[in-house]
C-alpha positions, 0 to 999 in steps of 0.5 A: 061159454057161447061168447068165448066159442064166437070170439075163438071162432072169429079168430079162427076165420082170420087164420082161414083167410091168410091161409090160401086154400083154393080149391084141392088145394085145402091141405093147409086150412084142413089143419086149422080145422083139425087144430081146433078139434084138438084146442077142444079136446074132439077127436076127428077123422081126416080123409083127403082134407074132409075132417068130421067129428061126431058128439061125445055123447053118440048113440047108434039108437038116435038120428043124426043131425049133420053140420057141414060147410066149406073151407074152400074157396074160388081163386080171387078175381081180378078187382080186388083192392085189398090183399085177398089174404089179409085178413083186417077188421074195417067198420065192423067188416072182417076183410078176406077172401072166404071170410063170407063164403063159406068161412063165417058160416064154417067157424059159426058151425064149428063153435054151435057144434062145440056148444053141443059136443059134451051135452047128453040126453040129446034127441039127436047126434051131430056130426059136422062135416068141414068140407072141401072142393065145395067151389069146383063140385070135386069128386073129393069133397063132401060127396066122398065122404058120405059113406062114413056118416052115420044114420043121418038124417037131415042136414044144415048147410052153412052158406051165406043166407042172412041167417034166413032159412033156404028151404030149397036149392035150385040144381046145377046142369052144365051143358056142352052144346056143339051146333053142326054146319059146313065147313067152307072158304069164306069167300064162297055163298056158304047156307050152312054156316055153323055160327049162323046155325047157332044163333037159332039155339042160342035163341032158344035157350034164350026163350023156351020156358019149361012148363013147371013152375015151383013155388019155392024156386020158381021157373028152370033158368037157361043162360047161355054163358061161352060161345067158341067157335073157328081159328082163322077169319077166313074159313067158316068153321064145321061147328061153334060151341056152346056151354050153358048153365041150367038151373034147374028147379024141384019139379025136374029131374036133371036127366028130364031137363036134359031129355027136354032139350035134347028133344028140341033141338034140331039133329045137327046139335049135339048135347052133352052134360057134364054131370047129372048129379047135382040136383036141387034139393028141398026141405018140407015146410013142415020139418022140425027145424024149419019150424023151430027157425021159424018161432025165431022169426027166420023167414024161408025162401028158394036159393038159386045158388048151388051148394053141397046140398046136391048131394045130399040124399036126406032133407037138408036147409041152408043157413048160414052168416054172410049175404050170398050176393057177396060171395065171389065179389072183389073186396069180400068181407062177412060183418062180425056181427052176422058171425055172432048172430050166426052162432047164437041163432044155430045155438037156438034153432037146434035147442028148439029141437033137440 
């Protein structure tokens, strides 16, 4: 049974790869999912290109255990050799844009919930979540959805980690810094010159280390990623922009990161987020399911990578087939064998708790 579900999930990650399905633009991996609910007789629910499913056995009475990850992905980049949407097994690598993020983790969830559909006396439901705008951080993606879901109570998010337990997720803030200055011809002594202004924040974003220190997580990380600034190489711009990707760990709230940097910076800097939701995120060490993956041998560490864990209120763990520091990469590919350990090994942690 289990071998038959892996195989079927294996095809099924080869119709999500010839299926473009860059992010809001889901609709038509959406119902490659919904046909493997009817393949298997499971009745789903379908808002914007979310599908979820609850087990055949669902009691009210019990907590739920949510399954979720992505049929998105990032539009492909400009290296690639293969065709991105063909999808070709070479050397025991399945070949494909999404094949490792999130495709293999999405179609090894969907075979371990099938695995569970039908089983009563369960100490927990399932419900999986196939999720959109996981790549874009979307307003409707899995954060849309949540209402729905039913008394849960900890989730696993299915991204690539080697099948090891990430315990923990760094959060996400992304910041719109404008640095002020005088706007001037080019010709004339100018002290105030917006760019030069900047090349004191940018060391500062370069050097400030914030305090806290998690020891899943390590420390808060600030890259400055753009620089923007003037039109015409005669004129000194009024102002250069900044954007800047903070990683922010457990020991920080994202709105006291942002309270922080606001603070130090000098009065002609402005500083804007995009959005303070997507915090990190975390397990206990303690937790069933971390204990159950670990009597399996799983070892556990902090992601520096987001996922829709952040916005997840209830604990949650990513795990999933693949290897993270493939996802994005020209050439993507997910080994066949990570997929078949991926179902066996989420088979085996979840029987190690329900």
């Amino acid at each position: 049974m289990i071998e038959q579900l892996t195989n079927n999930a294996i095809q099924l990650l080869h119709r999500l790869i010839e299926t473009p399905s860059f992010s809001s633009e889901e609709d038509k991996t959406a119902l490659l999912v919904e046909d493997w609910f009817r393949q298997n007789n499971i009745p789903f629910e379908r808002e914007n290109n979310n599908i979820w499913a609850y087990n055949k056995y669902f009691d009210e009475a019990k907590p739920t255990i949510l399954l979720n990850s992505h049929h998105d992905t990032v539009k492909p980049n400009g290296n690639y050799t293969n065709d991105p949407f063909n999808a070709f097994v070479e050397n025991g690598k399945l070949y494909g844009l999404g094949s490792n993020d999130a495709g293999g983790c999405l179609v090894s969830l969907l075979a371990t919930f099938t695995h569970f559909y039908k089983q009563k006396d369960l100490s927990y439901n399932f419900v999986i979540v196939a999720s959109a705008e996981e790549e874009s951080s979307g307003p409707l993606g899995l954060k849309s959805v949540l209402k729905y879901l039913k008394n849960v109570v900890f989730g696993i998010v299915g991204e690539p980690t080697l099948m090891q337990l990430a315990v923990a997720e760094k959060g996400l803030l992304v910041l719109d810094v404008s640095v002020n200055g005088t706007a001037s011809h080019a010709a004339h002594p100018n002290n105030d010159n917006s760019i030069y202004n900047a090349l004191e924040v940018i060391q500062w974003f370069k050097d400030y280390e914030f305090e806290k220190e998690s020891k899943t997580l390590g420390k808060v990380k600030m890259t400055v990623t753009q620089v923007n600034a003037g039109k015409q190489h005669n004129v000194v711009p009024s102002h250069c922009d900044l954007v800047v990707d903070v990683r922010v760990n457990d020991k920080y709230k994202n709105e006291e990161v942002l309270g922080i940097v606001r603070k130090a910076l000098p009065e002609n800097v402005g500083v804007r987020p995009r959005s303070l939701h997507l915090g990190s995120s975390s397990i206990p060490m303690d937790h069933p399911i971390v204990k159950s993956g670990i009597r399996l041998g799983r070892t556990t560490y902090g992601s520096p990578t987001l996922s829709d864990q952040s916005v997840l209120s209830c604990p949650s763990l990513k795990l999933g087939p693949g290897d993270s520091t493939r996802s994005h990469s020209a050439d993507e590919f997910i080994y066949i064998d990570e997929i078949k350990e991926g179902v066996e090994l989420y088979i085996k942690i979840l029987e190690g708790i329900v």
